[in-house]
C-alpha positions in Angstrom: 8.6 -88.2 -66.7 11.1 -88.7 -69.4 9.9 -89.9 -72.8 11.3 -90.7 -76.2 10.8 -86.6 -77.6 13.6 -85.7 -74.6 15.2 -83.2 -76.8 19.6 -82.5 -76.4 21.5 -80.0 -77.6 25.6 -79.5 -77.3 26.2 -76.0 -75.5 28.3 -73.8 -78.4 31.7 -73.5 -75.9 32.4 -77.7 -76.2 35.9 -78.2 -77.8 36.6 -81.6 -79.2 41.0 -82.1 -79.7 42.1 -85.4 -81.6 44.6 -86.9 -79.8 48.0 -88.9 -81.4 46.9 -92.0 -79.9 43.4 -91.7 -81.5 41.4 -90.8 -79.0 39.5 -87.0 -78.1 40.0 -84.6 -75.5 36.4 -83.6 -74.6 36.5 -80.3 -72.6 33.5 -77.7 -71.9 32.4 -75.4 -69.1 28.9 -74.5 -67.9 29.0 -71.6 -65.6 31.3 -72.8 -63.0 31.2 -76.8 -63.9 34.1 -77.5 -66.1 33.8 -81.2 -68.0 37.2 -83.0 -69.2 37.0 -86.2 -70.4 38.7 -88.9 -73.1 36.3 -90.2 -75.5 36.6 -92.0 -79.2 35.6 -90.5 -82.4 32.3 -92.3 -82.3 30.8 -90.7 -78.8 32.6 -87.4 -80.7 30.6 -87.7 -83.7 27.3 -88.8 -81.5 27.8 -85.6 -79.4 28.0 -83.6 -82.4 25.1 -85.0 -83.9 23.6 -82.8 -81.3 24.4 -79.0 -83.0 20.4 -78.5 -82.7 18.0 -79.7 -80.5 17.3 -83.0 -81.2 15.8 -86.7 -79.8 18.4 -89.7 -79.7 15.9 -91.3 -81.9 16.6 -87.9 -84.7 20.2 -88.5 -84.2 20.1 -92.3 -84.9 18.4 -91.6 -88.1 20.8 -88.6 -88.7 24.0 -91.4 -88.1 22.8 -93.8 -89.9 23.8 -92.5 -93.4 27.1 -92.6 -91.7 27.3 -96.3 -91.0 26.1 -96.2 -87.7 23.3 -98.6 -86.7 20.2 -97.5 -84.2 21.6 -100.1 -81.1 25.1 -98.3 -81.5 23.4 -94.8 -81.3 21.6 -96.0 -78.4 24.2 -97.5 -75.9 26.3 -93.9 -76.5 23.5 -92.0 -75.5 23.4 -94.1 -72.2 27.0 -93.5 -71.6 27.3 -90.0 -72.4 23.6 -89.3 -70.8 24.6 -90.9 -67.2 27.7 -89.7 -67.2 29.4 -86.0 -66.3 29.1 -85.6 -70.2 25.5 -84.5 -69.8 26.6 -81.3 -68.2 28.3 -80.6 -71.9 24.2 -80.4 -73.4 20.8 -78.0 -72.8 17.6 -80.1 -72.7 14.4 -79.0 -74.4 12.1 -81.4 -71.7 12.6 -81.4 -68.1 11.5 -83.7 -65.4 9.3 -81.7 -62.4 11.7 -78.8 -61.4 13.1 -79.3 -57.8 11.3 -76.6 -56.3 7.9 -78.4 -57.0 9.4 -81.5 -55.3 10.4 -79.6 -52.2 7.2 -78.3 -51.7 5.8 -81.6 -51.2 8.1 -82.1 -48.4 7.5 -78.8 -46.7 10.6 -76.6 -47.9 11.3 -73.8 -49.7 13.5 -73.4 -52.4 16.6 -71.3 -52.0 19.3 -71.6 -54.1 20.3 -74.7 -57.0 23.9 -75.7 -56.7 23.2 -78.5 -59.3 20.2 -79.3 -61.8 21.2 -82.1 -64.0 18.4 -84.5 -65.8 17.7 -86.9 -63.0 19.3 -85.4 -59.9 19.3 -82.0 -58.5 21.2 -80.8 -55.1 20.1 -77.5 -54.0 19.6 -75.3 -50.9 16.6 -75.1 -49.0 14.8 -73.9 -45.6 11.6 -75.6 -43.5 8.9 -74.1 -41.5 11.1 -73.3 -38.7 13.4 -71.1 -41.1 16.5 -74.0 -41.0 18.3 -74.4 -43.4 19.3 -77.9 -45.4 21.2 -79.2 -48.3 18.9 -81.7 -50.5 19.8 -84.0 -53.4 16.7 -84.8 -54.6 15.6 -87.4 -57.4 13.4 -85.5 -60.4 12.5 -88.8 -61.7 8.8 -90.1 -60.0 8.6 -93.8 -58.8 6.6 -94.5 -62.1 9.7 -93.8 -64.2 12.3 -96.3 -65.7 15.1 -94.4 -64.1 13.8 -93.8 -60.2 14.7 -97.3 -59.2 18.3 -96.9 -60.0 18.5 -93.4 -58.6 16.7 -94.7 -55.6 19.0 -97.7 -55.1 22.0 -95.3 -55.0 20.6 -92.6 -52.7 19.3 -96.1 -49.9 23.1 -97.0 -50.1 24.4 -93.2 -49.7 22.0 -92.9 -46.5 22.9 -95.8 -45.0 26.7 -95.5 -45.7 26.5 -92.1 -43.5 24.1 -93.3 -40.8 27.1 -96.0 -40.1 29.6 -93.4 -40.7 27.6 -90.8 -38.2 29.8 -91.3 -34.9 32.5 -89.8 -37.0 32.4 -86.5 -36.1 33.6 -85.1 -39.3 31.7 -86.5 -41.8 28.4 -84.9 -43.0 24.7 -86.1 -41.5 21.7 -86.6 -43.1 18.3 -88.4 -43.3 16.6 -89.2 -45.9 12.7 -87.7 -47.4 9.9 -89.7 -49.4 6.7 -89.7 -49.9 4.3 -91.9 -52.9 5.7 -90.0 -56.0 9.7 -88.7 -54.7 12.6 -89.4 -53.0 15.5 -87.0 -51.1 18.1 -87.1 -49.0 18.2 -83.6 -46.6 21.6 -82.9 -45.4 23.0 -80.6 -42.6 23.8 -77.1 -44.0 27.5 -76.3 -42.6 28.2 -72.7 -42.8 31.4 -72.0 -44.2 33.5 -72.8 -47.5 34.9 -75.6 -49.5 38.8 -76.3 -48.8 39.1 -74.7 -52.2 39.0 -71.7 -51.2 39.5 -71.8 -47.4 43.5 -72.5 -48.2 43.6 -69.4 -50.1 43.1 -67.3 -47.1 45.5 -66.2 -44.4 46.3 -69.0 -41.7 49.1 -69.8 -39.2 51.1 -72.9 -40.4 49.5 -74.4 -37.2 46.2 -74.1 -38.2 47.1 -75.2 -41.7 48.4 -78.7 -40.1 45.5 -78.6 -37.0 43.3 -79.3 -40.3 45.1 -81.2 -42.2 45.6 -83.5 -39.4 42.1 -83.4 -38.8 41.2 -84.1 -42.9 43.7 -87.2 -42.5 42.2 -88.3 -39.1 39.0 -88.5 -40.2 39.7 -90.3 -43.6 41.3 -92.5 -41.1 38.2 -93.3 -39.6 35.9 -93.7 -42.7 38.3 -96.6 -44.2 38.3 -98.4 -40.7 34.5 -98.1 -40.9 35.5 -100.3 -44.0 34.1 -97.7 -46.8 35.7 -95.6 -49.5 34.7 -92.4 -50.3 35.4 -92.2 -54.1 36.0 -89.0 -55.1 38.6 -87.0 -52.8 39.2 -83.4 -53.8 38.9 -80.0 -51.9 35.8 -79.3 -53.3 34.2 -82.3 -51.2 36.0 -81.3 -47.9 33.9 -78.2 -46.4 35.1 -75.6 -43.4 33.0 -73.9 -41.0 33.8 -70.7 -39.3 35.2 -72.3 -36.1 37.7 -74.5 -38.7 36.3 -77.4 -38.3 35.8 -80.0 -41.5 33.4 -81.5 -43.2 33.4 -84.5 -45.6 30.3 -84.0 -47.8 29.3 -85.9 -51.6 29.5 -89.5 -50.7 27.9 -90.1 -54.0 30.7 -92.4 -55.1 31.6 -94.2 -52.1 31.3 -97.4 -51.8 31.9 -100.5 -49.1 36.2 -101.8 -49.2 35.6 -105.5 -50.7 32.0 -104.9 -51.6 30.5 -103.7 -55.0 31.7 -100.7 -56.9 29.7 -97.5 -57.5 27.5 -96.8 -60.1 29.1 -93.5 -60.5 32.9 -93.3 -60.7 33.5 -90.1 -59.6 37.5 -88.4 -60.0 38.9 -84.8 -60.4 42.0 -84.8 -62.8 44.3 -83.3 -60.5 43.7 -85.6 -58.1 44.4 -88.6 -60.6 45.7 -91.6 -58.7 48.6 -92.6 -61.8 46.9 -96.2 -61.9 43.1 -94.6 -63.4 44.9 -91.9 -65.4 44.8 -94.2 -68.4 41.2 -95.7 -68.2 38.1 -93.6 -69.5 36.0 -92.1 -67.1 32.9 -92.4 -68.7 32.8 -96.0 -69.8 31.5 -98.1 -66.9 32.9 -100.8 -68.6 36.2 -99.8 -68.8 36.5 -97.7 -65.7 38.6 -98.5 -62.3 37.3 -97.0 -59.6 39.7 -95.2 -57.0 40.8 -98.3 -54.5 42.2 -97.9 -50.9 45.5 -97.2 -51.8 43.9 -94.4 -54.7 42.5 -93.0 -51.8 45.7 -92.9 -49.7 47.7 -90.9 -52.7 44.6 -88.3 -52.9 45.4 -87.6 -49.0 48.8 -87.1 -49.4 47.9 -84.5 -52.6 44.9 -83.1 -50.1 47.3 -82.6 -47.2 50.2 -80.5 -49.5 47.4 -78.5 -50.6 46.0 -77.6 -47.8 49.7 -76.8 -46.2 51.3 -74.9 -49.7 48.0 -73.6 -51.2 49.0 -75.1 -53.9 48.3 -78.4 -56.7 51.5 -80.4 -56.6 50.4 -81.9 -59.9 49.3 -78.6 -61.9 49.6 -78.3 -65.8 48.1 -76.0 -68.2 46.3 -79.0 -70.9 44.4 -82.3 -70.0 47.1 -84.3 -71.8 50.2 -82.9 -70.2 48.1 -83.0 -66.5 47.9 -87.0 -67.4 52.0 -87.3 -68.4 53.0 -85.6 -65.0 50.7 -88.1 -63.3 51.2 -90.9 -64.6 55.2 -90.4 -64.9 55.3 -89.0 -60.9 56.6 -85.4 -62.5 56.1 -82.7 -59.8 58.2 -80.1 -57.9 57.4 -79.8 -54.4 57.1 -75.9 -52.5 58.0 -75.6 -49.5 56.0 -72.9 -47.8 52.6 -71.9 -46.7 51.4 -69.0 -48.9 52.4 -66.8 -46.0 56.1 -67.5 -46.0 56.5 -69.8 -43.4 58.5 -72.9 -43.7 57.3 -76.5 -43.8 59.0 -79.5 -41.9 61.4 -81.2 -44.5 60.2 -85.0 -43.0 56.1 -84.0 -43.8 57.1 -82.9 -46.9 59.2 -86.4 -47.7 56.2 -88.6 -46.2 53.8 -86.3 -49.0 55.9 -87.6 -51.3 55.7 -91.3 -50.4 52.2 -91.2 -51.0 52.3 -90.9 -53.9 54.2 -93.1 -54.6 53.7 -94.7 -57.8 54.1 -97.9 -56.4 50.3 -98.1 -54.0 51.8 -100.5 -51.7 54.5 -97.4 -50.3 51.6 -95.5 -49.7 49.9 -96.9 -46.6 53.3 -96.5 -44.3 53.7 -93.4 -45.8 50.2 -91.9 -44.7 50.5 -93.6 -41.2 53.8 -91.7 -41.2 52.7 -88.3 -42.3 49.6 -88.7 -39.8 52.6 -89.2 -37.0 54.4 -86.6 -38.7 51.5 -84.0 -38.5 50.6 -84.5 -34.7 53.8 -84.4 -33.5 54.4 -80.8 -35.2 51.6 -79.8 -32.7 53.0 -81.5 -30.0 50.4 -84.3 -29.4 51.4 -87.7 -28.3 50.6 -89.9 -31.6 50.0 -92.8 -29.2 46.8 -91.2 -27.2 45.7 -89.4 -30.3 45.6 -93.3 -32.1 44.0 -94.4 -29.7 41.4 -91.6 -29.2 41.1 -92.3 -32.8 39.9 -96.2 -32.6 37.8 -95.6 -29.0 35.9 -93.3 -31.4 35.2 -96.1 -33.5 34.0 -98.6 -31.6 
């Protein structure tokens, strides 16, 4: 249970660059989880309040000979502590580790993928040896921060139980019992997109799953949901080929309430969020329907060239290209062979930086895709919406 003597300290490799228009380029990697972010020279001096292990309430004192009062120290905490920033700090008290939690529920723990304060998603297997992927709340029902947690896994398991006739779109059902809460989801055997492109494939496989990513996208927004947070990392691909949409933790209902979490990678930036800050709910947009659309189209060239068609060396330059549509488009699949000039052009289109091109240009580079395998796009649409009734 978390109490007021929760001690933070900032890992030693955080780097903290002053930008020309006043704000900070926050950047810091932990093992393989790299954390970029914009922040202003208050949440920079907060964060660096942190050079030992310390409480919030040791910082607040620490600030205050600095002009900063105890509510201000408090509110950056929340933002920085419930938001990707926490992956920039150690903690000197823990909620119950995972594999204590699991235990309860009859697993055993195999390996942790992610173990941040509240939330952890690891790999485990039951008595029957089977394995599972669990994200499971560290907070107990007694603690100020369960029902939030809580609230956001209910809508995650109900978001895929709707979503489960999809075929491509990850299962799960959800564990409790009087003290936790997880949701178990199915284990898929194979790798993320990220590092299945970098492998040798015909261009016809290449477009058989991009197709496939597109088509199932498809589906999810005429379900009426968003997933949030499109990227290759989220996309997984099992020996057979076959992918998997996974980490609907920012997804959230077309026309309904946002997420909690705003989730993003900064390569896959639509240009309308590349100016917001990603860690002030406040202030944050969260990727729309027509975001979502662009991150295809990026999703789709990757998966074709092996390649980010947005790719540049600092955070700052990244955001420029973006947001002024700079890019140069390759066109071949890492093993040489050519790509149609008219999928390449309907890429393009989406992203657009006007969202409204985008939608025509998606439906076209769906079109575009089948008929390069030579399926009729009229039966595969329509295999497409009996599936979804």
């Amino acid at each position: 249970m978390m109490t007021t003597q929760q001690q933070y300290k900032l890992i030693e490799n955080t780097s903290f660059t002053k930008q020309s228009d006043g704000k900070v380029h926050v950047r810091c990697q932990r093992e393989n989880h790299v954390v970029n972010f914009m922040v202003n020279e208050n949440i920079m001096e907060f964060m660096q309040a942190f050079s030992a292990y310390q409480t919030v309430a040791q910082v607040a004192s620490k600030l205050e000979g600095k002009g900063f009062n105890s509510e201000q120290v408090v509110s950056f905490s929340e933002k920085v502590f419930s938001s990707p920033l926490s992956h920039c700090f150690k903690q000197g008290l823990h909620y119950t580790h995972p594999k204590k939690i699991l235990t309860r529920f009859g697993f055993k723990l195999k390996d942790v993928f992610r173990n941040s304060r509240l939330v952890a998603v690891v790999s485990a297997v039951d008595s029957n040896n089977e394995e599972v992927v669990l994200r499971v709340v560290k907070a107990p029902r007694d603690d100020k921060n369960f029902a939030r947690q809580e609230s956001r896994l209910n809508f995650e398991y109900q978001l895929l139980s709707e979503l489960r006739e999809i075929e491509n779109v990850i299962d799960a059902y959800k564990l409790e019992d009087d003290s936790y809460v997880a949701l178990a989801y199915k284990y898929i055997n194979g790798t993320s997109l990220k590092d299945f492109v970098n492998r040798r494939h015909t261009i016809k496989q290449r477009v058989e799953l991009a197709l496939e990513i597109v088509r199932t996208f498809r589906a999810i927004h005429e379900k009426g949901f968003l997933h949030g947070d499109i990227h290759p990392s989220n996309i997984l691909i099992d020996d057979s080929g076959k992918p998997t949409v996974i980490d609907f933790d920012c997804a959230y209902k077309i026309g309904g309430p946002v997420a909690d979490r705003i989730g993003g990678v900064p390569h896959f930036f639509p240009p309308e969020n590349t100016n917001e800050s990603w860690f002030d709910q406040s202030k944050s947009i969260p990727i729309s329907y027509y975001g979502e659309l662009y991150q295809i189209g990026l999703v789709v060239y990757y998966c074709l060239t092996g390649k980010l068609l947005f790719d540049k060396p600092g955070y700052s330059e990244l955001m420029e290209a973006i947001s002024n549509n700079s890019f140069e488009v390759f066109n071949q699949t890492p093993e040489g062979e050519y790509i149609e000039e008219n999928i390449l052009e309907f890429i393009k289109q989406c992203v657009s930086k006007s969202p409204e091109k985008r939608e025509l240009a998606c439906n076209k580079l769906d079109e575009a895709l089948a008929e390069m395998l030579g399926v009729n796009y009229k039966n595969y649409l329509n295999e497409c919406r009996v599936e979804l009734t």
